[in-house]
C-alpha positions as CSV (number, residue, x, y, z in Angstrom):
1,X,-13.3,-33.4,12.9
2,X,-11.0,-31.1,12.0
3,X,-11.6,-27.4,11.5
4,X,-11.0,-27.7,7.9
5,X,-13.8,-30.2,7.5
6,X,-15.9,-27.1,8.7
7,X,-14.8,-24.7,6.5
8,X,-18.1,-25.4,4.0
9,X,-18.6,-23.8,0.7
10,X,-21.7,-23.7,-1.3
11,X,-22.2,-27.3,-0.5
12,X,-25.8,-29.4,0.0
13,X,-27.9,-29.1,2.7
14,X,-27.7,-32.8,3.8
15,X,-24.0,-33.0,3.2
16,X,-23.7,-29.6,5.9
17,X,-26.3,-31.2,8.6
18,X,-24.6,-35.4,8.3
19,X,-20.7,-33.9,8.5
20,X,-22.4,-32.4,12.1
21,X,-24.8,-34.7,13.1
22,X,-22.5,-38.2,12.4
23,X,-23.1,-40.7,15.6
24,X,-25.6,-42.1,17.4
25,X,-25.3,-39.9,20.2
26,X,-26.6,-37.3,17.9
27,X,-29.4,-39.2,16.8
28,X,-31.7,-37.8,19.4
29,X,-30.8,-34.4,19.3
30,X,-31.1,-34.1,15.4
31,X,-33.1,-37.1,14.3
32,X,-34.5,-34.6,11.4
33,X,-31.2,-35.1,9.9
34,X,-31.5,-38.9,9.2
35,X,-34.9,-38.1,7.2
36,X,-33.4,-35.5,5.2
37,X,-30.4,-37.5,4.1
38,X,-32.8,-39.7,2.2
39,X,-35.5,-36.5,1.0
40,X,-33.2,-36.0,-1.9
41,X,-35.7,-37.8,-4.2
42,X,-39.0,-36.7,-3.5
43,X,-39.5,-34.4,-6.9
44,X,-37.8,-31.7,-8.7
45,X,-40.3,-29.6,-9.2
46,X,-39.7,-26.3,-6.6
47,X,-42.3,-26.1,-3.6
48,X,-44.3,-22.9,-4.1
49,X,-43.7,-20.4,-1.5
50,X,-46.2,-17.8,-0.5
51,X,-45.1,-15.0,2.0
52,X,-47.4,-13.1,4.5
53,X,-45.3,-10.0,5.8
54,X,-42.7,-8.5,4.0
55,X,-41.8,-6.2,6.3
56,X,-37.7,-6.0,7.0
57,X,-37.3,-9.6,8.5
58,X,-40.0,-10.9,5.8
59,X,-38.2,-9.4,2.7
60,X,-34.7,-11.4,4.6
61,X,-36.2,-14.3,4.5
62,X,-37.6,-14.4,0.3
63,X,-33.8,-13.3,0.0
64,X,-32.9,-16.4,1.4
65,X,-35.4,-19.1,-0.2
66,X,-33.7,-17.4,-3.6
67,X,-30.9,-19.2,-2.6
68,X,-32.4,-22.9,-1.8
69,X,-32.6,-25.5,-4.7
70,X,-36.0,-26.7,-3.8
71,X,-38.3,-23.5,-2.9
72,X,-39.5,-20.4,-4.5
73,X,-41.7,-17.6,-4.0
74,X,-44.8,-17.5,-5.6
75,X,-46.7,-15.0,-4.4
76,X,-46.4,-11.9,-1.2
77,X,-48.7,-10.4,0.8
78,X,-48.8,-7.3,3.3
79,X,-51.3,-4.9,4.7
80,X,-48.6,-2.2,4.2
81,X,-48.8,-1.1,0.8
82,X,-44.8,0.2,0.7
83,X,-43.6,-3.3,2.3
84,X,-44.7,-4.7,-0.8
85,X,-43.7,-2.5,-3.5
86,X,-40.0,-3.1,-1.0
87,X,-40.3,-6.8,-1.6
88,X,-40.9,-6.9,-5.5
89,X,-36.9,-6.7,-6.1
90,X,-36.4,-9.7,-4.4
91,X,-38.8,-11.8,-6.3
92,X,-39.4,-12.9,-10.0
93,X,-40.9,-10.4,-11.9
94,X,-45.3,-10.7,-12.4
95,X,-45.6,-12.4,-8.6
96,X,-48.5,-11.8,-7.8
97,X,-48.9,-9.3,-4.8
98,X,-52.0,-9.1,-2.3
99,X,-53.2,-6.9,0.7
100,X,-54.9,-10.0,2.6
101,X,-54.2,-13.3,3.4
102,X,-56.9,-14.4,2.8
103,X,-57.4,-13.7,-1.1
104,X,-53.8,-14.6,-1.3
105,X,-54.8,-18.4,-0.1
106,X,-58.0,-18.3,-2.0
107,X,-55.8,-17.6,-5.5
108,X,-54.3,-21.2,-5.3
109,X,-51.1,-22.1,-6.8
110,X,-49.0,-22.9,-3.4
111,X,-48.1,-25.2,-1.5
112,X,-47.1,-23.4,1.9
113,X,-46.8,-19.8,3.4
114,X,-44.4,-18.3,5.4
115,X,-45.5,-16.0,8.1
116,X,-43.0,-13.0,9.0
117,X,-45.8,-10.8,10.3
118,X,-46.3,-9.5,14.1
119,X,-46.9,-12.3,16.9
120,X,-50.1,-11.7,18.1
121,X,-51.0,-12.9,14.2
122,X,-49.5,-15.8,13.9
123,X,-51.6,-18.0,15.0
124,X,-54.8,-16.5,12.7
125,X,-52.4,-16.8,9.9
126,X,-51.4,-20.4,10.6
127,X,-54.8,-21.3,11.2
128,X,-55.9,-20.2,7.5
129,X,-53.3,-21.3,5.8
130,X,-54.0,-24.9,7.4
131,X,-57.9,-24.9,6.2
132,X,-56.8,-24.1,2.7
133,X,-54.9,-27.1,2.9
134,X,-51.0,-25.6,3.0
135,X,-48.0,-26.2,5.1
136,X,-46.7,-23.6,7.4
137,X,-43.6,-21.9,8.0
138,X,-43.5,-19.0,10.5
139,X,-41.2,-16.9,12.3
140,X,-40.3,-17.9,15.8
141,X,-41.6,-17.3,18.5
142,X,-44.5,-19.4,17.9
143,X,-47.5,-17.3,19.0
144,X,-48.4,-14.7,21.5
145,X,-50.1,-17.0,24.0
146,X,-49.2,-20.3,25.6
147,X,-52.5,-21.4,24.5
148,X,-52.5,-20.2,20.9
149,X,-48.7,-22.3,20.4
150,X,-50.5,-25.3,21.7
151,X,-53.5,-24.5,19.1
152,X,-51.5,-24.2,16.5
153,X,-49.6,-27.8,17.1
154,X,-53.1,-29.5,17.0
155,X,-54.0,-27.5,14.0
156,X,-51.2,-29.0,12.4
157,X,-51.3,-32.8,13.6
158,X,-54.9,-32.7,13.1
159,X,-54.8,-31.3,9.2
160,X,-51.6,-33.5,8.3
161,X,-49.8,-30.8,7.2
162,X,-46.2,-29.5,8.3
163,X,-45.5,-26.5,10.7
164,X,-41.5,-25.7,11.1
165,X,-40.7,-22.7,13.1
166,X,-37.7,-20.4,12.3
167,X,-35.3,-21.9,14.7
168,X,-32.1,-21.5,12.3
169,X,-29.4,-21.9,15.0
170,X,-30.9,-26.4,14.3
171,X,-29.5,-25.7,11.2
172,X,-25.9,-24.0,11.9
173,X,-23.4,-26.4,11.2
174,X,-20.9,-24.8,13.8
175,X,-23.9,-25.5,16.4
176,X,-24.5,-28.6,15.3
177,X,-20.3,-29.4,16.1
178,X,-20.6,-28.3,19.4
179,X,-23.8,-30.5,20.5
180,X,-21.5,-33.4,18.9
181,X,-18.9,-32.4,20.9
182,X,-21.1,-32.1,24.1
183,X,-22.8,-35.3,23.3
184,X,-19.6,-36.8,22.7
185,X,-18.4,-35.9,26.8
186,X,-15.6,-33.0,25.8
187,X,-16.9,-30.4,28.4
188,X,-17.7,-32.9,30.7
189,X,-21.3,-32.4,32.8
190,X,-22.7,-29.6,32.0
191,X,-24.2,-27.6,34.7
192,X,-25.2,-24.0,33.8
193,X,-25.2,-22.3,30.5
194,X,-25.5,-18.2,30.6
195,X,-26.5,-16.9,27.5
196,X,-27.1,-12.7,26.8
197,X,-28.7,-10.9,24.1
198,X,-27.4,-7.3,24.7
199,X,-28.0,-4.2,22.0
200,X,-27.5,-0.5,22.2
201,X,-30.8,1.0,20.3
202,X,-34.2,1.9,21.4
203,X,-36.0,-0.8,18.9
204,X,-38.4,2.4,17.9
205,X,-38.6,2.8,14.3
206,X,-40.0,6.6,12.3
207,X,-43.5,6.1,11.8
208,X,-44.1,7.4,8.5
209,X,-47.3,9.7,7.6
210,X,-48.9,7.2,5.9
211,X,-49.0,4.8,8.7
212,X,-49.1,4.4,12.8
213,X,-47.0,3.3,15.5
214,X,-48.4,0.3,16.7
215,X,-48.1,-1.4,13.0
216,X,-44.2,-0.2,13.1
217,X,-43.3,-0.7,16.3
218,X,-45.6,-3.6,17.4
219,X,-42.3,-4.7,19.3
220,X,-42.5,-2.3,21.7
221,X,-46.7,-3.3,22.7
222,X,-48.2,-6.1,25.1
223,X,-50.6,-6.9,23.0
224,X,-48.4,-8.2,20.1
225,X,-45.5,-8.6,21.8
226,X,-43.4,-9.9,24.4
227,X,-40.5,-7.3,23.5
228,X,-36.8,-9.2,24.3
229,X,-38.1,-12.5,25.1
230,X,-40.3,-13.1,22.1
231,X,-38.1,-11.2,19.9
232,X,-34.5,-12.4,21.6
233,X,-34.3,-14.7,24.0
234,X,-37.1,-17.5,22.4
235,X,-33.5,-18.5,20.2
236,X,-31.7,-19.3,22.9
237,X,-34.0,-20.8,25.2
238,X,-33.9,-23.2,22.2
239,X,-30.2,-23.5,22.3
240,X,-30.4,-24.1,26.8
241,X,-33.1,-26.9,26.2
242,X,-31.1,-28.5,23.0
243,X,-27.7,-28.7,24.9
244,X,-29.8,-29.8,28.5
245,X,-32.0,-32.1,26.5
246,X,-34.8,-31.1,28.8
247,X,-37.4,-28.2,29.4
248,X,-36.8,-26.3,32.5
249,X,-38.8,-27.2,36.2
250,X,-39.3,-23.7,36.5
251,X,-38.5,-20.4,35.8
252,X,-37.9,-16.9,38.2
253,X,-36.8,-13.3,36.8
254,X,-37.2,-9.5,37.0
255,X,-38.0,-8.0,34.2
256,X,-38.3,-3.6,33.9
257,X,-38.5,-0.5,31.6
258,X,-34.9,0.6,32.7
259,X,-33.8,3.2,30.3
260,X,-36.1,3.8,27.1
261,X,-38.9,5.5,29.3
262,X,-40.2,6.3,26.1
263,X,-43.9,4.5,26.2
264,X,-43.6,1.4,25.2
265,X,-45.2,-1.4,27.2
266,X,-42.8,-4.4,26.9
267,X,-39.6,-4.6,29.1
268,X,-35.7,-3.1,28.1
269,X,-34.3,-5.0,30.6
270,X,-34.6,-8.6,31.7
271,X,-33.3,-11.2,33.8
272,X,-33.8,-14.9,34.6
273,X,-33.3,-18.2,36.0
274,X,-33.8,-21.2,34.2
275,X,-34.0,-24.1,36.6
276,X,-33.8,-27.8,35.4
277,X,-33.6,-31.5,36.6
278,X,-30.4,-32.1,38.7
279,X,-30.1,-28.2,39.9
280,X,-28.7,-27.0,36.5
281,X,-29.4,-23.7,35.4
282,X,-30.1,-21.6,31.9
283,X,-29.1,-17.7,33.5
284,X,-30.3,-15.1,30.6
285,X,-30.2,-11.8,30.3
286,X,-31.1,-9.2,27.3
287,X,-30.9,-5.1,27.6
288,X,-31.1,-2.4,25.1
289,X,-28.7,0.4,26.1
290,X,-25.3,-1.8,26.3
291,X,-24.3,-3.9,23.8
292,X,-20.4,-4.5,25.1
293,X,-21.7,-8.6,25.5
294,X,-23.4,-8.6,22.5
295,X,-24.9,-12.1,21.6
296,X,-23.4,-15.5,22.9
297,X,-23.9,-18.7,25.0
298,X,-21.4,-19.8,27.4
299,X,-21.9,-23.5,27.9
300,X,-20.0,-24.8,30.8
301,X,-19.1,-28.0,31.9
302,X,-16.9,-29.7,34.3
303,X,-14.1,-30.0,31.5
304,X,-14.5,-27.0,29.2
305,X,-16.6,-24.4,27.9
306,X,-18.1,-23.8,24.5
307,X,-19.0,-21.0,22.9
308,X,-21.4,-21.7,20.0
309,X,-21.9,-17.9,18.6
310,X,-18.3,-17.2,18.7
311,X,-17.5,-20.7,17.2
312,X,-14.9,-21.5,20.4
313,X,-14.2,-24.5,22.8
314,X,-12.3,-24.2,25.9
315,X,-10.4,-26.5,27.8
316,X,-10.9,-26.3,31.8
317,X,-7.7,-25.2,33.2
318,X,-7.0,-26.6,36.8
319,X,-7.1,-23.7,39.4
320,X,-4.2,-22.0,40.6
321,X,-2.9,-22.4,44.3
322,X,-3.5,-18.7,46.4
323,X,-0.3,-17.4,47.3
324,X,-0.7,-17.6,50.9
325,X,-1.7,-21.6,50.3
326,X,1.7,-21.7,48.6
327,X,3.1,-19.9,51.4
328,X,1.9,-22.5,53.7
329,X,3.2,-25.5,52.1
330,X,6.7,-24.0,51.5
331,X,6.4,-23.3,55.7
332,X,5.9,-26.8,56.3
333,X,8.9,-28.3,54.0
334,X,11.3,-25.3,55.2
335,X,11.5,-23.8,51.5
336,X,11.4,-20.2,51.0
337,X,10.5,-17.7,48.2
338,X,9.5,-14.3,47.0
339,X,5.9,-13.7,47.9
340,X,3.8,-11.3,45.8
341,X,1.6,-9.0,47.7
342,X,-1.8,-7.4,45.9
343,X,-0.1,-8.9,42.6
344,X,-2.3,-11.4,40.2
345,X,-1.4,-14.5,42.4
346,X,-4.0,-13.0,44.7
347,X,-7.1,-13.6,42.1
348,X,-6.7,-16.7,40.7
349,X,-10.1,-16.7,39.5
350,X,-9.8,-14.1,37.1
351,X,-11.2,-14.9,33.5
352,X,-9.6,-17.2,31.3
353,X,-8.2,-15.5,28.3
354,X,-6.9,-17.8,26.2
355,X,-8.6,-18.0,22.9
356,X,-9.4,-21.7,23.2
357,X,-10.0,-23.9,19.7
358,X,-12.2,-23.2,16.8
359,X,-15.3,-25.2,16.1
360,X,-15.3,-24.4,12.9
361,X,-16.8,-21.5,10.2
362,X,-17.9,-21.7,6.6
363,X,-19.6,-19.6,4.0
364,X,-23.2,-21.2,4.7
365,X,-26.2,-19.5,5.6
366,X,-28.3,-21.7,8.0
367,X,-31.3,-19.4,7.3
368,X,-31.4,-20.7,3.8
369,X,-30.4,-24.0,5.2
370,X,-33.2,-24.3,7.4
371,X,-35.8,-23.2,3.9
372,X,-34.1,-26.2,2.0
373,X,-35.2,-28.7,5.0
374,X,-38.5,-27.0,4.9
375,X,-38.8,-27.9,0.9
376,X,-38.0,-31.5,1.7
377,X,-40.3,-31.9,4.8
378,X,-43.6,-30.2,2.4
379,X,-41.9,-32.5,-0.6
380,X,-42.8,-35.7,1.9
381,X,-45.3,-34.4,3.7
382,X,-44.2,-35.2,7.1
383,X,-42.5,-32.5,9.2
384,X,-38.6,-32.7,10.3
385,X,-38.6,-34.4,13.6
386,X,-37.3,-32.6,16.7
387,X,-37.7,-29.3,15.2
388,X,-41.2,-28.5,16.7
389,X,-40.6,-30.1,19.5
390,X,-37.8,-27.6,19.8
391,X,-39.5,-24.8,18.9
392,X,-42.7,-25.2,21.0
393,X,-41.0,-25.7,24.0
394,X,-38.6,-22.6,23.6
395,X,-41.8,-20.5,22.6
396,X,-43.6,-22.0,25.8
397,X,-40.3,-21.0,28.1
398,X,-40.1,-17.7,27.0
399,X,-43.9,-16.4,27.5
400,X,-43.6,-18.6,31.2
401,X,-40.3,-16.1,31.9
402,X,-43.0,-12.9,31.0
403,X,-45.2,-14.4,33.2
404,X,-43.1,-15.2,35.8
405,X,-41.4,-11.1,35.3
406,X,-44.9,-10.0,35.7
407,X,-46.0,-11.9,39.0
408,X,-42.6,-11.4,40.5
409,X,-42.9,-15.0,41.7
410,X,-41.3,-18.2,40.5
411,X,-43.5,-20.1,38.0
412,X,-43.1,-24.1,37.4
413,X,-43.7,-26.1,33.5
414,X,-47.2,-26.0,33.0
415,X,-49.0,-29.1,32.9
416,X,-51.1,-30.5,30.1
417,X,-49.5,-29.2,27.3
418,X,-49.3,-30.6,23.5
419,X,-47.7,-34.1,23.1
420,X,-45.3,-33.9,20.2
């Protein structure tokens, strides 16, 4: 596949995902794909969206279903009176608005909700919007508690009704090339991936007169939130289990309020270890005063690297011989030469700079993307397989890396948690 097969345009959502996902060596990793490619004739009618939380990631999202064929929103809800009156551009003029869920469900006229409101309430939300009889869409990560994810899984296996978790990266065409690629043996074995979420801001929003800091900055609070790994690092746990098809054996870190000493309860620094089967290893790290590494994934393998959030592959490039080896060899069959001291020869391992090959951009938005496979899974009533799978364990991995922070000990993968 050529990088111009990757350069997409305003294209279909199941012509994006099958260019990626091709082969049977995909087939596992994607197997929501397959189902999709045949969802194309469940109905034209658009599946009625209702949205609870429109704060700034809320009011992203109803941008995005505006885009889809196959979804729209029919009604928003939030406590906060001036997220509201925020979200009304972005939606069809007479929605209705409301102030609680719950009236919102009892009104009728949907067929699912998406949930962009604070962690520790996803799981309340879910729950109601699954006794009034409506599939759910909600914002990773899953829930605030191991225990509450795992409720939430039975709630939807046990009502028949969908649950997709905002996981977009499963619907990023240039992500979906490089597991091909991977699948297809290009990097080799792959052995460790180090992935980073690094920004330069405090995460503390104004708290305007009219309301209080725990509602705008419920980031930075225990109780509904696990700060950089709920918020940060639950994506790319996805990304480390999807490229090691596995969950990890067990999980050590250190985790600290390094720099923003400024009150807030959840952790501006973390660090961890991500063991799985065979001694690989998932190493993460996320900080909020440098933001030089920004976002990425380095996935390494015994012949190359690839970079998914910079769209790169890279070749491995046989090591060079230390001078003084050199040296050696030339000793032994009488040759002689110019030897460089302190020069570059001296640090062979120095980083590769070479810029490597493309795997391909394109003007698609895999947040919309991932709406439009949302509209077909609530069209067919049966969820996209894989994709809860996904987004269970990654929710399950990052609250086990809290845990493990907070204990200061190394934690193994729980036992007994939900089949999917």
């Amino acid at each position: 596949m050529t990088e111009k097969d990757f350069d997409l345009t305003r294209r279909s959502f199941i012509d994006r995902v099958l260019m990626a996902t091709a082969g049977a060596a995909m087939s596992a990793a994607t197997p929501w794909a397959a189902m999709a490619a045949g969802a194309q004739t469940l109905g034209t009618g658009k599946v009625r969206l209702g949205v609870i939380g429109t704060g700034d990631r809320g009011r992203a999202l109803i941008q995005n279903i505006g885009k889809t064929r196959n979804c729209m929103v029919a009604a928003i809800c939030d406590t906060y009176a001036p997220n509201i009156v925020k979200a009304q551009q972005w939606v069809a003029a007479g929605t209705p608005t409301f102030a609680d869920h719950r009236a919102m469900l009892d009104a009728g006229g949907l067929d699912a909700v998406v949930i962009a409101t604070p962690l520790n309430m996803h799981a309340k939300h879910s729950m109601d919007a699954f006794d009034a009889g409506l599939h759910v869409w909600c914002e990773k990560a899953m829930a605030r508690t191991i225990a509450d994810c795992g409720a939430m899984v039975r709630k939807s296996q046990d009502s028949r009704k969908v649950l997709q978790i905002g996981h977009q990266r499963m619907f990023h065409p240039t992500y979906l090339n490089a597991l091909r690629r991977v699948k297809a043996g290009e990097i080799g074995t792959i052995t460790q991936i180090r992935a980073s979420w690094h920004r330069n801001n405090s995460w503390r929003r104004p708290v305007p007169a009219d309301s209080n800091d725990r509602r705008i900055n419920w980031r930075l609070y225990r109780e509904s939130s696990a700060g950089l790994m709920t918020e940060l690092a639950t994506h790319q746990l996805q990304v480390g289990n999807w490229f090691l098809d596995g969950v990890p054996t067990r999980v050590l870190g250190s985790g600290s309020i390094c720099y923003w000493k400024d009150g807030r309860e959840v952790y501006d620094h973390v660090a961890l270890i991500y063991e799985y089967a065979g001694g690989r290893k998932f190493i993460y790290t996320s900080l909020l005063n440098n933001a030089r590494y920004g976002c990425e994934e380095q996935i390494q393998g015994s012949k190359g690297s690839i970079e998914p959030e910079l769209g790169r592959i890279y070749q491995e490039i046989p090591p060079k011989t230390l001078a003084l080896q050199r040296m050696q060899a030339d000793v032994k069959r009488g040759h002689k030469r110019v030897v460089p001291i302190g020069g570059a020869t001296w640090f062979p391992e120095l980083p590769v700079t070479t810029p490597g090959d493309s795997l391909g951009w394109g003007e698609y938005d895999e947040t919309m993307l991932q709406f439009e496979g949302f509209g077909e899974a609530v069209r067919s009533g049966k969820p996209l397989p894989g994709l809860l799978y996904q987004a269970y364990n990654a929710s399950v991995a990052s609250l086990l890396g809290e845990q493990a922070m907070d204990k200061g000990e190394a934690l193994t993968w729980p036992t007994g948690l939900v089949t999917i």
